[in-house]
N, C-alpha and C positions, 0 to 999 in steps of 0.2 A: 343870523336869519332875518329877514328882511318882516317887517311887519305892518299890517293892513293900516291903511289910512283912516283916523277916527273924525276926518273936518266931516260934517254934515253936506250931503250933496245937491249942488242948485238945479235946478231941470234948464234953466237959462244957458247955462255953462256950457263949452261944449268937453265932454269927455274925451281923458287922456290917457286914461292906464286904464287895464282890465277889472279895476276895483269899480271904478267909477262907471264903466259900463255895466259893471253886474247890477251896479245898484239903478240903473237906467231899466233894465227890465226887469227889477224887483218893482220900483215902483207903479211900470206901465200894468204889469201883474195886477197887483193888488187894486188897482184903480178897476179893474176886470174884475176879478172878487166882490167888489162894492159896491158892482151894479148889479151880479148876479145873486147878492143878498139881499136885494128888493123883494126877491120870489120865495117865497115857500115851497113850490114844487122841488120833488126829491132830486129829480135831474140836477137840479140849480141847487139845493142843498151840498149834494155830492160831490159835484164839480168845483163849487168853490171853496168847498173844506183842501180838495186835493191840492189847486193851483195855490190855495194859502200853506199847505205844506211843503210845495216843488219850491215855492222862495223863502222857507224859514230860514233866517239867518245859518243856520247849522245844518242845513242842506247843500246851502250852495258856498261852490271852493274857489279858487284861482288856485293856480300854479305856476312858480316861478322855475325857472332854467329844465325846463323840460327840454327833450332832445328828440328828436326825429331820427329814427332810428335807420331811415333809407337816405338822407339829408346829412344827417349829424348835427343840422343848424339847430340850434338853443331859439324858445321863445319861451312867452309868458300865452298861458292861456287858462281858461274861466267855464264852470258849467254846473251842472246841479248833481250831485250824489244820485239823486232818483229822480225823477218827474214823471208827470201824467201825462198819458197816453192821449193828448186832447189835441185839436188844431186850439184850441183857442190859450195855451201855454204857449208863451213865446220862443221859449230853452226849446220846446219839441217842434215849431216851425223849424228855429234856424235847422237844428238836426235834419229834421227831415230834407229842406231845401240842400246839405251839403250831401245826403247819399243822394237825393235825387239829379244832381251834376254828377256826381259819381257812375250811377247809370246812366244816365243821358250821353255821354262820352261813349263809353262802351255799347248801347244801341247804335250811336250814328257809326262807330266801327265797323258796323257789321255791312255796311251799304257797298256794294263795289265803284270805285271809279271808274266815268267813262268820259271819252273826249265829248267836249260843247255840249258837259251839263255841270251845272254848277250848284252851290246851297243859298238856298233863300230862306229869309226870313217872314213869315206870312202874318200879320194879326188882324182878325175876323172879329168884330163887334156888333151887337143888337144891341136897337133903340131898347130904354127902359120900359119896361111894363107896368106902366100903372096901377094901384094897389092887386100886385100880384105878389104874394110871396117867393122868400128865395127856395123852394121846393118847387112850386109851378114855374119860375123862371128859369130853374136850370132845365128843368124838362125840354121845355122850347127851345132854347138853345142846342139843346143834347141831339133832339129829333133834327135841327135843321143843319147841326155838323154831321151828325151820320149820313144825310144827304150830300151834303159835301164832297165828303169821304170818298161816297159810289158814285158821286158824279162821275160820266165819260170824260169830261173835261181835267181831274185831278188825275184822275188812273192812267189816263195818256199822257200823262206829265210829268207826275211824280213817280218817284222811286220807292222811299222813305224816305221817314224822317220823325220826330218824334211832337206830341202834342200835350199841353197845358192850359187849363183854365186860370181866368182871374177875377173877381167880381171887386169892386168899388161904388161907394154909395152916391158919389158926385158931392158936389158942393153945395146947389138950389138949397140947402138946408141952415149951410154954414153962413151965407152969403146973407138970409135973410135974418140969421141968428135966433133961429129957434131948434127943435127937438124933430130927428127928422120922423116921417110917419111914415104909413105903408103905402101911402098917396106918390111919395118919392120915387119907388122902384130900387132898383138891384141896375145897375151897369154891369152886364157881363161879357169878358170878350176871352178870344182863343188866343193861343200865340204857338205856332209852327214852326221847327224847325227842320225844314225838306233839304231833299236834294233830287233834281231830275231836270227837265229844260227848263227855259226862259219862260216866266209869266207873265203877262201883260197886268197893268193894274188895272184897265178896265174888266179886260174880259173876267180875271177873278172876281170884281168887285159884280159883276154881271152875273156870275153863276152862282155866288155867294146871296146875292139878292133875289135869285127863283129860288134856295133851297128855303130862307126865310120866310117867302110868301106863302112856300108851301105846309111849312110847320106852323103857322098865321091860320092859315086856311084848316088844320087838323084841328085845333085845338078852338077853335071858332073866336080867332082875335081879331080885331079890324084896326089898322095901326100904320101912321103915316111917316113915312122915311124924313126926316128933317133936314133933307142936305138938297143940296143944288139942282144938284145928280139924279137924284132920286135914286141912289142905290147907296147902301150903309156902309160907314166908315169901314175900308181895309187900307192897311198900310203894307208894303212889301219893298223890301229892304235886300241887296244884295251882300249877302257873310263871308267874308274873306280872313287870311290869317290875320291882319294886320287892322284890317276895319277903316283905311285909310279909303276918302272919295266920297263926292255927293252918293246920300242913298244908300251909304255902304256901312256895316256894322261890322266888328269881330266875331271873331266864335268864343271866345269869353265872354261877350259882350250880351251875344245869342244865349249862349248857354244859361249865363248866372240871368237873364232877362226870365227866362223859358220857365228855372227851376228856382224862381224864386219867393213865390206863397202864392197861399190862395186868396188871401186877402191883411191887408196892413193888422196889426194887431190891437190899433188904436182905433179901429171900424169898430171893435165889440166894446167898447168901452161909448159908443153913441147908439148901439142898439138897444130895445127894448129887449129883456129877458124871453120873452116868446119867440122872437125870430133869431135869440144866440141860439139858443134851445133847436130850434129847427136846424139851421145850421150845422151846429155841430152833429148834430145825427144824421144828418146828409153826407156829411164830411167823414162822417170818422170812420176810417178801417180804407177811405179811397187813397189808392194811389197819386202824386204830384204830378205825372207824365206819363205818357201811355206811347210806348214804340208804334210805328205806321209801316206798312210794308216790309219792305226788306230789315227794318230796322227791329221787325219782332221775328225774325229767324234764330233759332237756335248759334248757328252758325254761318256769318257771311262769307260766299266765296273771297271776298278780296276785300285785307282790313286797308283802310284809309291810311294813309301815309301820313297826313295833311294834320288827322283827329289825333293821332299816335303822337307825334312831335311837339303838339297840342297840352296833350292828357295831363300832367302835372303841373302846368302853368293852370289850368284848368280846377282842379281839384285845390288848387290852394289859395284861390279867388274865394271872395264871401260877396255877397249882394248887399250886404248892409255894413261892409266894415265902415265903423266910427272914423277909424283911424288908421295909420298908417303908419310903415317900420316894422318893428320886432316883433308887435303885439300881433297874436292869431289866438284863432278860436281854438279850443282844445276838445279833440275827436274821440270824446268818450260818453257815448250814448246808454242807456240803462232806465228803462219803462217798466210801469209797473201796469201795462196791460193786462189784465188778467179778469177774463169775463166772470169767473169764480167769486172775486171780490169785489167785481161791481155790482155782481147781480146780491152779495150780502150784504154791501152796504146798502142797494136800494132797499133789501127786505130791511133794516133796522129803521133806516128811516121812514118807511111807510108805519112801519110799525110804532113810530111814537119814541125809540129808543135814539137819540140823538148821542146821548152820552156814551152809550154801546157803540155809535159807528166809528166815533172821531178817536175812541180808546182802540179801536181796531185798525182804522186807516193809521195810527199814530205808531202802531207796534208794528202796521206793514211796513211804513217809512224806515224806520228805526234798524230793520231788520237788514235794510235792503243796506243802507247807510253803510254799514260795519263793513258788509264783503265787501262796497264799491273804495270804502279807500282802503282796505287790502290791497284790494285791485292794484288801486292808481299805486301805493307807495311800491308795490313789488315787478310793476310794469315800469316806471321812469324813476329807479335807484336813487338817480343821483338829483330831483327835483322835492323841492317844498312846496309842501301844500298849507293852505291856512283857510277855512271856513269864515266866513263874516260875522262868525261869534267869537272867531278871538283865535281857536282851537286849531292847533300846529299837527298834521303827521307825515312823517315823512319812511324810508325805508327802515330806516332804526329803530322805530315806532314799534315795529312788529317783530317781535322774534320767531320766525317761524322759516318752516322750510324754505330754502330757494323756490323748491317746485310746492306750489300748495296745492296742486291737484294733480299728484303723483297717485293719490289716493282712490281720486274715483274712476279708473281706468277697470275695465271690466276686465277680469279673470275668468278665460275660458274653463272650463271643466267637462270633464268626461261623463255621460251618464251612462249607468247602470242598464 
């Protein structure tokens, strides 16, 4: 049995194996943790007892010679027993970012091909807003995409195609080396992936800049486009298989660009605890991608030939892989969502009972813990598992049925 490396890990270094990357987002975690226990507020109580349990040592696993069971190919892959249902858990972006490729494939399938239309890549940007928070920022943005959306100009154009937000704080903060404030703004922009005619970049950049004026004008903001142009940054990119050519990107390229967060994880680690806070409540429970047109059909007349041939080169792409070779991420998801136990531990903590919450969230963990490497040991037989406490199980571990949930299968009955 192969066993976890004990050298102490540099943040300088660059990561080589899955050990070392786990401990790459234990760390970035906990660094997140230690901002959000500045705050007293229960939110910020809550949340960071959980993200300090999603990376307790003996939460989180690697596994060596797992098998792909459609593949047969062996890797090493890495993840958490349980985590928190949060954007601001890194273990729960990556997740989310790989089912979101996962859909995103399977929407643009649904678009029919036709001659002399092709997929474009579209990303739509607004100037920063000055001490505006990220709640009233996304707003603005939100009203002057939906404008978009029903613009004539997109409806005659486009088909489908699937859409993503992405917000970034800029640098103005880093550059002068202080702490940044609400004075900074939110950068936030769209990133599109269509399919229907040819776009020009002006005219988008054109239409794109009356729908801004007009969610400017709703919300009573007076605000100066900073470019040349006088119309705000779009970029628009033509997607092809291969991604080869000025101007030209993949559809790996697109996709993992599209489905790949809402925001870096090391943004919440420079935020102030009030605006994580807003954030994450903004954030949580939304979608990473929202199908466009034909692309939110049940059923498309005519799957893509182009996305199909695509699909598994696709789904086995990561946006932030470290590294490269054998090492992949390991597709085993498990949230302890559950509004029941957020809304008890707010009541304890409102309540003064601190010791009460972290004995409750700690026997939730705990609980979840046991069935997830069940799980893992009795789904990938013939792989090892080893947590970053030391602690080894593997299928032999558990003596128990082959089927462990031959049991809970419902028995019809007759009544009376």
């Amino acid at each position: 049995m192969r066993r976890l490396h004990s050298n102490a890990f540099k943040s300088n270094s660059k990561p080589r194996d899955v050990v070392e990357i786990l401990r790459v987002r234990q760390t970035q975690t906990l660094n997140i943790v230690k901002n959000l226990e500045t705050s007293d507020a229960p939110e910020a109580v809550y949340l960071a007892e959980s993200l300090r349990q999603t990376v307790a040592d003996e939460n989180l696993f690697v596994g060596y010679g797992i098998t792909n069971s459609k593949t047969g190919e062996k890797f090493d892959g890495f993840d958490a027993l349980v985590m928190v249902a949060s954007r601001l858990s890194l273990l729960y972006i990556r997740e989310q970012s790989r089912r979101a490729r996962r859909r995103a494939v399977a929407y643009l399938s649904k678009i029919a091909r036709r001659p002399f239309e092709r997929w474009l890549m579209i990303t739509l940007s607004m100037p920063r807003l000055r001490n505006c928070d990220f709640v009233q920022t996304k707003e603005v943005f939100n009203d002057a995409l939906r404008r978009f959306r029903q613009s004539k100009y997109f409806r005659e154009n486009v088909r489908g195609g699937i859409k993503s937000e992405e917000f970034t704080l800029g640098k103005e903060f880093e550059n002068e080396q202080r702490e940044w404030r609400p004075s900074d703004g939110f950068h936030i922009h769209a990133h599109l992936v269509v399919y229907g005619k040819w776009l020009k970049w002006e005219d988008v950049g054109e239409t794109w800049g009356k729908c801004l004026s007009s969610a400017f004008d709703r919300f009573g903001i007076e605000i100066d486009i900073p470019t040349l142009h006088k119309r705000p940054v779009v970029h628009l990119r033509h997607v092809t298989a291969k991604g080869t050519g000025k101007k030209t990107v993949s559809f790996e390229y697109a996709i993992t660009e599209a489905c790949k967060y809402v925001t870096k994880g090391s943004n919440f680690e420079k935020l102030p605890v009030e605006e994580i806070l807003k954030i994450e409540k903004a954030l949580r429970g939304r979608r990473l991608i929202e199908p466009l047109g034909e692309a939110n059909q049940r059923k498309g007349s005519q799957r893509s030939t182009l996305l199909a041939d695509l699909k598994p080169e696709i789904n086995s792409s990561e946006s932030e892989a470290p590294v490269a070779g054998s090492v992949h991420y390991l597709d085993t998801p498990n949230t302890i969502e559950s509004l029941n136990l957020r809304k008890r531990c707010l009541h304890l903590i409102e309540s003064g009972k601190i010791e009460s919450f972290k004995k409750l969230l700690a026997h939730h963990f705990e609980k979840r813990r046991h069935f997830r490497r069940r799980h893992l040991a009795m789904t990938f037989p013939e792989a090892e598992f080893f947590t970053l406490s030391g602690d080894c199980f593997t299928f032999r571990t558990f003596e128990v049925d082959p089927k462990p949930y031959r049991h809970l299968k419902l028995v019809k009955t007759k009544r009376n």
